[in-house]
C-alpha positions in Angstrom: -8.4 -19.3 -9.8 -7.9 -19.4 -5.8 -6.1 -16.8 -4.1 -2.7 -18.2 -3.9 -2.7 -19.0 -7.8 -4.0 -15.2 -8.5 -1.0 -13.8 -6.1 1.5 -15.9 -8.8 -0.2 -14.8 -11.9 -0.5 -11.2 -10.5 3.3 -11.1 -9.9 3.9 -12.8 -13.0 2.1 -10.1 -14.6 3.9 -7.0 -12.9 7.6 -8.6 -13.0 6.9 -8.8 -16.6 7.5 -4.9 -16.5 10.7 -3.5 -17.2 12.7 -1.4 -14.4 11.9 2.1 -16.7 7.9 0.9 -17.4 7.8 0.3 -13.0 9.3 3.7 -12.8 7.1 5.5 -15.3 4.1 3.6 -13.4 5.5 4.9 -10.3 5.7 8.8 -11.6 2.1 8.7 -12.7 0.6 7.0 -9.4 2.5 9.7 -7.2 1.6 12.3 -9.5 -2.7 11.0 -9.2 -2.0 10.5 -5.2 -0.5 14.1 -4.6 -3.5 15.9 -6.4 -5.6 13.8 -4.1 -7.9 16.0 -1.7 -7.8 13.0 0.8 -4.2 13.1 0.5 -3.5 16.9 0.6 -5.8 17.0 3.7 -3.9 14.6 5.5 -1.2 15.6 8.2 -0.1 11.8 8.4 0.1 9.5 5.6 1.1 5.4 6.5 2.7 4.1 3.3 5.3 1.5 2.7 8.8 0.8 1.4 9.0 -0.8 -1.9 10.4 -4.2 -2.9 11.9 -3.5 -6.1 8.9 -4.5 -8.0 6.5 -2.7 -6.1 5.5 0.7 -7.2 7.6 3.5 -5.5 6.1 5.8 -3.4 9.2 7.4 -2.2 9.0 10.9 -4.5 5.9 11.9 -2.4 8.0 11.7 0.9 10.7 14.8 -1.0 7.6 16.4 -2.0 5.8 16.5 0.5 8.5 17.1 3.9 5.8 18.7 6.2 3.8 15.8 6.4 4.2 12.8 8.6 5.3 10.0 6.9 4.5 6.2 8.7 6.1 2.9 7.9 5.1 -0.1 9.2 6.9 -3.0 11.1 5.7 -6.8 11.2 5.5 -7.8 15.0 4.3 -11.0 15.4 1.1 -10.8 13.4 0.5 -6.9 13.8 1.6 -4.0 12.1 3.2 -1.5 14.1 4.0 2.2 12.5 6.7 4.6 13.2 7.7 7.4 11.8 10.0 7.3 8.7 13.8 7.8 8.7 15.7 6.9 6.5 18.4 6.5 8.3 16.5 3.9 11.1 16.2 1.4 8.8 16.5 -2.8 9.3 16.6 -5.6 6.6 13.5 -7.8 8.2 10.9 -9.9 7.4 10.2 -10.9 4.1 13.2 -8.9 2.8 11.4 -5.8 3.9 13.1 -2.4 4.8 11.2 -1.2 8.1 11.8 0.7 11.4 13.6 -0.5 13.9 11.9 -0.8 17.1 13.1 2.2 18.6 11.7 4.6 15.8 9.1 7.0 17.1 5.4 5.4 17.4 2.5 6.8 15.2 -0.9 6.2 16.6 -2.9 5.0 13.7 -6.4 6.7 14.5 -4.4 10.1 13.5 -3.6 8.7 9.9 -5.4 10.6 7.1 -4.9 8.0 4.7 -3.0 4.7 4.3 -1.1 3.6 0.8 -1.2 0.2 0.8 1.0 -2.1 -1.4 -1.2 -4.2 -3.9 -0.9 -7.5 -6.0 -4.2 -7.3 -7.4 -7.7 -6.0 -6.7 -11.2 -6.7 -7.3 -13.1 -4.4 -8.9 -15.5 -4.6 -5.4 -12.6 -3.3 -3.7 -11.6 -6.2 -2.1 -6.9 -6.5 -2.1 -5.1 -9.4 -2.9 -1.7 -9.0 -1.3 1.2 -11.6 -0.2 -0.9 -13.4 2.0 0.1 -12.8 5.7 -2.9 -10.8 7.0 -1.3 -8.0 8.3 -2.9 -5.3 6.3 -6.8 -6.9 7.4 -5.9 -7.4 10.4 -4.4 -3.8 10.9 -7.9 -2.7 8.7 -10.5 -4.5 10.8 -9.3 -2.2 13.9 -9.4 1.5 12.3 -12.3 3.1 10.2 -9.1 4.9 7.7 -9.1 5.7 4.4 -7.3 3.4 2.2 -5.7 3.1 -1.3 -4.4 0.3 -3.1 -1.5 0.8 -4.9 -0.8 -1.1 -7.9 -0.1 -0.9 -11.7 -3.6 -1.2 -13.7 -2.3 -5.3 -15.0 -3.3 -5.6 -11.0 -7.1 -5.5 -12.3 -8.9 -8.5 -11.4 -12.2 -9.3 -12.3 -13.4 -10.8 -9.4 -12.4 -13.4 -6.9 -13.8 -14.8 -3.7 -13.1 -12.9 -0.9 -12.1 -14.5 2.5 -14.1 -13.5 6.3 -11.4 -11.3 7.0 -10.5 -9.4 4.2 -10.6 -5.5 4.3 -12.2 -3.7 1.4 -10.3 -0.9 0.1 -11.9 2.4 -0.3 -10.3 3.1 -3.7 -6.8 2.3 -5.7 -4.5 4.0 -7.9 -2.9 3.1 -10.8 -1.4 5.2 -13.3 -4.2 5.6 -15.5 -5.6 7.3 -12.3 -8.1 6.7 -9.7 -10.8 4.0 -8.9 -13.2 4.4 -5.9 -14.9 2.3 -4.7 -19.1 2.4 -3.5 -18.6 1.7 0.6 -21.6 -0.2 1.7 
């Protein structure tokens, strides 16, 4: 299959999942992501705001109050990051809750890790999100430590990565963690 049939069997795959089984998914992947000495080290995390497929990372924000939470915002063909508040929040592209553009900057080279939203995976590492770019192109600039997030039906055995893409350093599911040999 080519990538843009794998993105439509991958969300076949996780819509197939019932509101409680996304939210049982969700429980275990923040529970494996806040035992996490990458993530327990880090004094700013960049995650994202879940679609309501998407596995919700929300819980680790009320846990976790001291650290700096980081959401991103599409500009042109970049990611930008800000700080999260809740109450700073814009319906914009692609449906997608995000800052608005007057939310306090984060400067990505501080980020301690980055939870990034996940269709499907390789087992090389290698992401298959929507299909816009943003999260390689955000990648090929900043040497940070990265995790998929996805439930484990994301799995994929392998498929042809593209020039560009950005290999993950691990990913989490809720059967737990997968890292990934960095060459």
């Amino acid at each position: 299959m080519n990538k843009p049939q794998l993105r439509k069997y991958c969300k076949q795959l996780r819509d197939e999942f019932s509101r409680e089984e996304r939210q049982t998914q969700s429980k275990r992947i923040c529970q494996h992501i806040a035992q996490l000495p990458e993530f327990l080290g880090a004094d700013q995390v960049f995650f994202y705001l879940p679609l309501a497929e998407e596995i919700d990372l929300l819980p680790l924000v009320t846990l976790f109050p001291h650290k700096i939470w980081g959401i991103p915002r599409c500009s042109a063909q970049d990611l930008l990051w800000h700080h999260y508040d809740p109450q700073r929040l814009t319906m914009r592209t692609y449906g997608l809750r995000e800052p608005d553009s007057l939310c306090q900057s984060l400067d990505p080279a501080l980020t301690g890790l980055v939870l990034v939203p996940t269709l499907g995976c390789s087992h090389a590492g290698y992401r298959l999100g929507y299909g816009g770019g943003y999260y390689d192109r955000f990648l090929a600039c900043y040497a940070l430590t990265t995790l998929g997030i996805m439930g484990t039906q994301g799995w994929i055995t392998h498929f042809d990565p593209d020039p560009w893409d950005q290999r993950l350093k691990g990913v989490v599911t809720e059967a737990g963690v997968q890292w990934f040999d960095q060459v």
